[in-house]
N, C-alpha and C positions, 0 to 999 in steps of 0.2 A: 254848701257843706255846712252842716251844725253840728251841735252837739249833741249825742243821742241821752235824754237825762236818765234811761234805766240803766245804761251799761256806760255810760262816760266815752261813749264811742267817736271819737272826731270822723265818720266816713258817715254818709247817710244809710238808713237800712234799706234792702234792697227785697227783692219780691223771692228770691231765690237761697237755698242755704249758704255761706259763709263759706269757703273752703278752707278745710285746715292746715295750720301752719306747715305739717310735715307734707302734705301735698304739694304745697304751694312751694315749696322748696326743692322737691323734688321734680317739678317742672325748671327750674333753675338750673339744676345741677344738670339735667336731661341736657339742656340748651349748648349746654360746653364740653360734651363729649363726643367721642365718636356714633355712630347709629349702631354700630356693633354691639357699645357696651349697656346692660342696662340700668337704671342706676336705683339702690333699694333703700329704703326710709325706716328706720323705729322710734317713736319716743324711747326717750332717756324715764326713769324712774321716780330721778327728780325732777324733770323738768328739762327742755332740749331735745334736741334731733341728734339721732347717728344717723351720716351716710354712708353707704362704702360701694364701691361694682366687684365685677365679679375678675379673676383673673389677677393677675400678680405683675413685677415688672415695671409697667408707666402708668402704676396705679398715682403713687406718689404724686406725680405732674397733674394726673386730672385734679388732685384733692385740693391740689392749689390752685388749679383753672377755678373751680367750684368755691373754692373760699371766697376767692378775688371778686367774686360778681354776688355772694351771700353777703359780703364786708359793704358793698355799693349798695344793697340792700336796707343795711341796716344792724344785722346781726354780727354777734361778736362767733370769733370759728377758731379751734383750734385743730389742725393738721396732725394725724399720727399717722404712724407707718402702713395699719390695714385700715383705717376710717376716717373720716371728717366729722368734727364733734359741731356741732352748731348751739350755742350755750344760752342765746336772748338775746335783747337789744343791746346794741354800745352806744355809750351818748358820744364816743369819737367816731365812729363807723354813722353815724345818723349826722353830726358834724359834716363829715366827707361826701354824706350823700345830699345833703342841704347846698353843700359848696357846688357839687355838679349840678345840679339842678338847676343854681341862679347862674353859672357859667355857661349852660348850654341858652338861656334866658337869651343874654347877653353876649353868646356869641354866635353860633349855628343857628339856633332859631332866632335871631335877628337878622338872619340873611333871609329876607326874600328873593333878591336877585340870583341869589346862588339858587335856591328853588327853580326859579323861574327859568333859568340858563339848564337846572340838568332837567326838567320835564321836559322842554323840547328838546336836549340832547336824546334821550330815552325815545320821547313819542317817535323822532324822527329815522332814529336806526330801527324800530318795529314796525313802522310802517314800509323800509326798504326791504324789510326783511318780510315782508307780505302776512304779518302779521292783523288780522280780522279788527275791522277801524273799530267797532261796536263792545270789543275789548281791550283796547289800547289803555283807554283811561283809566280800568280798573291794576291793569298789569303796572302803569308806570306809578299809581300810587301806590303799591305793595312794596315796587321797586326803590323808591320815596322812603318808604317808611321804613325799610330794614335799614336805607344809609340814615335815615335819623336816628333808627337804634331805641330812641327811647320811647315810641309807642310800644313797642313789643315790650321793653324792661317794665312798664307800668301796666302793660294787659296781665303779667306773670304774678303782681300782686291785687287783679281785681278784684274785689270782695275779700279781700282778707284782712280783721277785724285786728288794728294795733293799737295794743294797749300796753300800761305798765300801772305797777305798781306802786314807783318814785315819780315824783314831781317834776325833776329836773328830766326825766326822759317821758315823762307825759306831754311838757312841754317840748321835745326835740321831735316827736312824733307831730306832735302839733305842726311845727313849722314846716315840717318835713312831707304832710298832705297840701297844707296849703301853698308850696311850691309845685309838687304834683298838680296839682288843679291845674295853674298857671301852664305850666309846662305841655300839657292836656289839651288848652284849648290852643295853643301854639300850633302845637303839630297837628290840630286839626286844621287852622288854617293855611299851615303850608300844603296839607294834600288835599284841601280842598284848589287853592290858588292853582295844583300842580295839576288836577282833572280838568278845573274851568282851561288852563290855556290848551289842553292835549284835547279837549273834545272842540275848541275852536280849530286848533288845525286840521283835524279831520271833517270838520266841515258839519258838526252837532250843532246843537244849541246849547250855549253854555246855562249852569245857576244863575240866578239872578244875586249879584252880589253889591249889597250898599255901600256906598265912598266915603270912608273916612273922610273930615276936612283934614289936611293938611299931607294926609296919607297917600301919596299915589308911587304907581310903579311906572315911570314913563319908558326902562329900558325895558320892562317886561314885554308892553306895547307894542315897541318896534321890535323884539326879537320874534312875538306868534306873528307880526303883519311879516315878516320874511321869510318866515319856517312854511309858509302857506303859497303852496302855488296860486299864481295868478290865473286863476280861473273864476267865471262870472258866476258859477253855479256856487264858491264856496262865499258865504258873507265875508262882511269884511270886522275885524275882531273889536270884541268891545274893548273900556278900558277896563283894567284891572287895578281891583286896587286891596289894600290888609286894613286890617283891623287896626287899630290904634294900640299901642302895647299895654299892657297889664302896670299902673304903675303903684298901685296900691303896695303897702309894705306890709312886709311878712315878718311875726314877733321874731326877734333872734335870740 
């Protein structure tokens, strides 16, 4: 990730167009309502998003579901009675989202084992449930990735170019991708760790994946050599092992 020097863009440029703010919000607010409601986007005149749906009642409720996950974003929201105003970046709301980021770092995605324990809890009830082996691996990382939550929150902002105007929120955006990144390649390698041992119990060939020194998974090892019937026809499991963690520091 660098710094783009025509546009001061901390994301790199991409092959495709940028999608715009009010889009890219309104996939957001989409995410935390019913499938019923559907949910409509304006720019503001000076600057800003209105949202609102359609209907009356427990409008109210969504406009705070919607704020709540626009605020983890990044964006400063205020709540009326018919709308949701979304106003720009808050360097307290890019704070809060900086904080989650190095806590999921440090705590959820530092669990390999917990990875490794629900992939085979997952592979092993869809294969009882005679679920097709050849799709097992794709299904339990999908399943993976919604309880991590934050692949999906960071596909919602893919290509979308954040900038400011001040310094002090140039820089909170700043910290705020390079936490992303980290957090990016994390949860890749938990759903990759979580395909390698679901496609060893079914009896695939796993990725070839390189061994950290000092890094190994010894209970991941014995829990796929168990979750595997003892039959001759299926190998027997390699080891598995992660990445080394990201220890590089990020400006705060």
């Amino acid at each position: 990730m660098t710094l783009d020097p025509q546009n001061g863009s901390w994301f790199a440029r991409r092959p495709k167009a940028a999608p715009a703010q009010d889009r890219v919000i309104q996939r957001i607010c989409s995410r935390v309502v019913p499938e019923t409601k559907q949910v409509h986007v304006a720019n503001l005149p000076l600057g800003g998003v209105q949202v609102w749906v359609d209907g009356n009642g427990e409008r109210w409720v969504l406009y705070h579901r919607m704020a709540r996950e626009l605020r983890l974003a990044g964006w400063h929201t205020e709540v009326g009675e018919d709308r949701l105003m979304v106003l720009g970046w808050s360097a307290d709301c890019l704070t809060h989202r900086a904080r989650m980021l190095d806590a999921a770092l440090s705590g959820r995605l530092a669990d390999y084992e917990h990875t490794a324990r629900t992939a085979v809890a997952i592979g092993t009830r869809l294969r009882d449930e005679k679920y097709p082996d050849d799709r097992i691996a794709d299904e339990v990382q999908d399943r993976l990735g919604r309880q991590l939550r934050w692949p999906g929150r960071l596909a919602e902002l893919d290509g979308l170019e954040r900038t400011a105007s001040l310094e002090p929120l140039r820089l909170r955006l700043a910290q705020v991708a390079g936490l992303e990144a980290k957090v990016s390649r994390r949860c890749a390698e938990h759903l990759t760790l979580a395909s390698q041992i679901v496609r060893t119990m079914v009896g695939g060939k796993a990725q070839p994946w390189s061994r950290a020194p000092g890094h190994s998974v010894g209970l991941t090892e014995r829990m796929v050599a168990a979750s595997v019937p003892n039959c001759p026809e299926i190998p027997r499991p390699e080891p598995v092992t992660v990445a080394p963690r990201d220890l590089a520091e990020t400006p705060r």
